[in-house]
N, CA, C and O of each residue as an XYZ file, in Angstrom:
312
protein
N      95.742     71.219     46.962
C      94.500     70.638     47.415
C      93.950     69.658     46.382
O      93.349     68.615     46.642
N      94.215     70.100     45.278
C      93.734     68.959     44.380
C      94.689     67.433     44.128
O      94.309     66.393     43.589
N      95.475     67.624     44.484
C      96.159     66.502     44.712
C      95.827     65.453     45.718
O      95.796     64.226     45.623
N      95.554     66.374     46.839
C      94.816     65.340     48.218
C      93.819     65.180     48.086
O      93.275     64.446     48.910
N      92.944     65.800     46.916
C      91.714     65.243     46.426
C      91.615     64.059     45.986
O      91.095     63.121     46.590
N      92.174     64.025     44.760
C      92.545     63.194     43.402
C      93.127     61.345     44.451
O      92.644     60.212     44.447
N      94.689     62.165     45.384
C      94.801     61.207     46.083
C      93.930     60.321     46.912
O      94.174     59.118     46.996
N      93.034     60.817     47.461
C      91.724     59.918     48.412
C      90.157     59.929     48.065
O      89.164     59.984     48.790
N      90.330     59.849     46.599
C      88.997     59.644     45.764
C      88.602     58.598     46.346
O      87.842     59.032     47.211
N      88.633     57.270     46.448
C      88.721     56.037     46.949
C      87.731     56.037     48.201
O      86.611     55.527     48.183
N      88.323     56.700     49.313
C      87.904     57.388     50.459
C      86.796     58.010     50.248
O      85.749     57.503     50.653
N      86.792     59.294     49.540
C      85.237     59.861     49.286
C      84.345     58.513     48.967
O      83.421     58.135     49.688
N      84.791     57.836     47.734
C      83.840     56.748     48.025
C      83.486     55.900     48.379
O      82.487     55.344     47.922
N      84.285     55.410     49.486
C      83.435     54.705     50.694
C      83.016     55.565     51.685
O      82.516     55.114     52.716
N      83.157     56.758     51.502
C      82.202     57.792     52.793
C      80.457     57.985     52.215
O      79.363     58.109     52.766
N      80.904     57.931     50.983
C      79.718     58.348     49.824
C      78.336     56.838     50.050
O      77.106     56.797     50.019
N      79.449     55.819     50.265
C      78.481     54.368     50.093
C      78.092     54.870     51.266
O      77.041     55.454     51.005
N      78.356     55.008     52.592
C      77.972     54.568     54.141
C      77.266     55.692     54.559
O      77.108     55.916     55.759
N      76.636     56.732     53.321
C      75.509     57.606     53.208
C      75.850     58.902     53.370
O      74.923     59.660     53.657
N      77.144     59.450     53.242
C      77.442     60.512     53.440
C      77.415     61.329     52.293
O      77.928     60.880     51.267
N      76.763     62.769     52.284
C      75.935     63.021     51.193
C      77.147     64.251     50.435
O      77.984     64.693     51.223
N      77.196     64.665     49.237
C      77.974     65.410     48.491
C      78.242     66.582     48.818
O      79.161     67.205     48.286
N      77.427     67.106     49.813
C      77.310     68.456     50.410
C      78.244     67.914     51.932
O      78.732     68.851     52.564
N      78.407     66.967     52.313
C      79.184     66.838     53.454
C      80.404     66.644     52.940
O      81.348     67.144     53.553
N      80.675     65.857     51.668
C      82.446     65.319     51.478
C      82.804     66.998     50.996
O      83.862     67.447     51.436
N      82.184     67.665     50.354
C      82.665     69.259     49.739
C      82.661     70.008     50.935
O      83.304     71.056     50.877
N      82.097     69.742     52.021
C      82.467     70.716     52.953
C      83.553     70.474     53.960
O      84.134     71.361     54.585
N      83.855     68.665     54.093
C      85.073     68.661     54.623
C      86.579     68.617     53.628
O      87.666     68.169     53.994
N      86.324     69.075     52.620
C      87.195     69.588     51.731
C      87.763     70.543     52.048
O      88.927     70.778     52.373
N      86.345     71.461     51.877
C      86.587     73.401     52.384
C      87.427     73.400     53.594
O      88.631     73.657     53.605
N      86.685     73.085     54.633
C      87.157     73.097     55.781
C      88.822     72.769     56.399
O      89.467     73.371     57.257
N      89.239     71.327     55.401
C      90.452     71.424     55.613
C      91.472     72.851     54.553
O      92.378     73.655     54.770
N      90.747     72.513     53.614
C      91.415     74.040     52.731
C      91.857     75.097     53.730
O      92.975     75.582     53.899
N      90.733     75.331     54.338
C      90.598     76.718     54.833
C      91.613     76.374     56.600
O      91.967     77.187     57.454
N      91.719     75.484     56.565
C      92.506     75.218     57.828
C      94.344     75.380     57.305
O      95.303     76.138     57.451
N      94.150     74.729     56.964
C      95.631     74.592     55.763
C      96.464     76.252     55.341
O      97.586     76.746     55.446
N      94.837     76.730     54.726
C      95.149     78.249     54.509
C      95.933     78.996     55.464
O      97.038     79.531     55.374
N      94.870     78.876     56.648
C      94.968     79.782     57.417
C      96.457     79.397     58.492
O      97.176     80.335     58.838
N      96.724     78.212     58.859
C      97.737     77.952     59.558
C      98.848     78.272     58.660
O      99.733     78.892     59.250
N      99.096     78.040     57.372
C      99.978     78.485     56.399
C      99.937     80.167     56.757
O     100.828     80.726     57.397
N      98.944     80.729     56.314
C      99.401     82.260     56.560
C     100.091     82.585     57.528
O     101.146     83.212     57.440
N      99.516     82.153     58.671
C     100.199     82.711     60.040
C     101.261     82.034     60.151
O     102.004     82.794     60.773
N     102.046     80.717     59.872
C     102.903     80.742     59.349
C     104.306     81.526     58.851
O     105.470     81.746     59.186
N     103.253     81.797     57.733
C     103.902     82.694     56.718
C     104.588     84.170     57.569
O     105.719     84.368     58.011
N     103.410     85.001     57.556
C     104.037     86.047     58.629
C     104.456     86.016     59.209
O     105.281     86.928     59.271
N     104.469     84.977     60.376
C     105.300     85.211     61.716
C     107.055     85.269     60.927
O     107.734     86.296     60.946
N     107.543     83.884     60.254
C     108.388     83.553     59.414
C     109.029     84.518     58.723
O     110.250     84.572     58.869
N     108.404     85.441     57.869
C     108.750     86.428     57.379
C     109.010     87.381     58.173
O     110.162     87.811     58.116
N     108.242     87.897     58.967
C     108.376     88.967     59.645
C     109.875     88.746     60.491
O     110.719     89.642     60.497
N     110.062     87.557     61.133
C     111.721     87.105     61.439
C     112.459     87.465     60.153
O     112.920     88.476     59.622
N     112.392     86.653     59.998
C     113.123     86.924     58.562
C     113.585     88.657     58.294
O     114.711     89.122     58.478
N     112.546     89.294     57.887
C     113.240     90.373     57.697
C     113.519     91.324     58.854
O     113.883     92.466     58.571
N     113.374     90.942     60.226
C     113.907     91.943     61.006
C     115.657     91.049     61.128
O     116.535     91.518     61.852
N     115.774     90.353     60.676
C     117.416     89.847     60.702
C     117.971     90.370     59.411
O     118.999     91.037     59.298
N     117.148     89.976     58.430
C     118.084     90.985     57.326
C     118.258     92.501     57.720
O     119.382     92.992     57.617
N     117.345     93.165     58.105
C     117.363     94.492     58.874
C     118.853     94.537     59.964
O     119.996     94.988     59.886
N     118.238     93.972     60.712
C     119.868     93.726     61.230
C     121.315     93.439     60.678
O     122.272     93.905     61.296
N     121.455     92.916     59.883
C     122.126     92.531     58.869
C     122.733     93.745     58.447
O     123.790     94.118     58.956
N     122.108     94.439     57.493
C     122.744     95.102     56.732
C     122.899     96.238     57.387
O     123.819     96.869     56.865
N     122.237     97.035     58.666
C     122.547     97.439     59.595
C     124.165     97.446     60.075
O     124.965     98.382     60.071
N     124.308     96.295     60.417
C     126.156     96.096     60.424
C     126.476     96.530     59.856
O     127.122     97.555     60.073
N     126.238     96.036     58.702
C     127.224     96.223     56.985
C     127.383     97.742     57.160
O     128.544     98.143     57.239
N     126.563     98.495     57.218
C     126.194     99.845     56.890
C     127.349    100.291     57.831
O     128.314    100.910     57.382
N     127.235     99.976     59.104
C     127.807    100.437     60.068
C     129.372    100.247     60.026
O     130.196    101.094     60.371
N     129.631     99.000     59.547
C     130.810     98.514     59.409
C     131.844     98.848     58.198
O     133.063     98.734     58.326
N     131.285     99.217     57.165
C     131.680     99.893     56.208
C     131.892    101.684     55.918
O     132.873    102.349     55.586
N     130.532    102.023     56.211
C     130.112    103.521     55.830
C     130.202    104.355     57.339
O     131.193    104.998     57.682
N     129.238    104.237     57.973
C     128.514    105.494     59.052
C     127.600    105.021     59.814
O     126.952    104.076     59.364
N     127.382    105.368     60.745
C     126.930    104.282     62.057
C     125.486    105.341     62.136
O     125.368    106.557     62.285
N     124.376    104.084     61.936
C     123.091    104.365     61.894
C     122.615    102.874     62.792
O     122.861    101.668     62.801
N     121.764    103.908     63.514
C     121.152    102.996     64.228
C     119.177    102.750     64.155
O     118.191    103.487     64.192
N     119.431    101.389     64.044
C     117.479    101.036     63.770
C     116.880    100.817     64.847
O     117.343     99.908     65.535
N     115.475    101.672     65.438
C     114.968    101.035     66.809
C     114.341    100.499     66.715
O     114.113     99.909     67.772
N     113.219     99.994     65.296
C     112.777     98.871     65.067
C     112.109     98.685     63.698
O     112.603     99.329     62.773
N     111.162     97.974     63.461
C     110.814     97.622     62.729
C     109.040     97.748     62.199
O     108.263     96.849     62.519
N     108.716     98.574     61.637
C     107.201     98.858     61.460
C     106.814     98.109     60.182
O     107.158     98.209     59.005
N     105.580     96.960     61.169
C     104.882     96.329     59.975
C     103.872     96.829     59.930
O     103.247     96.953     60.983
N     103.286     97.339     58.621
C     102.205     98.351     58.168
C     101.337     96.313     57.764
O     100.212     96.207     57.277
């Protein structure tokens, strides 16, 4: 975030000349932050949560294919 700050300083100040006050450019800061955040998280989980029900599967085989046949009925995300 501080980078896309730093990057469109310029911008803040021509929003700043055409009367837009310091409490408005800091809150459309937040706002994208918190947008960014939040689409990143959910993101994140959905992503992961794939993620490891295939490694689950995964080694599942292995297990099976090597050792003794165990079977997974799913997957509990606490």
């Amino acid at each position: 975030m501080t980078f896309s700050v730093v990057q469109r300083r310029s911008l803040f100040g021509t929003l700043r000349c055409l009367g837009v006050t310091r409490l408005e450019v800091f809150s459309l800061v937040v706002v994208e932050a918190l947008l960014v955040g939040v689409v990143g998280s959910f993101l994140g989980l959905v992503i992961g949560v794939l993620l490891g029900q295939g490694a689950v599967r995964l080694v599942t085989r292995t297990i099976n294919d090597l050792f003794f046949v165990v079977t997974v009925q799913g997957i509990q995300i606490q």
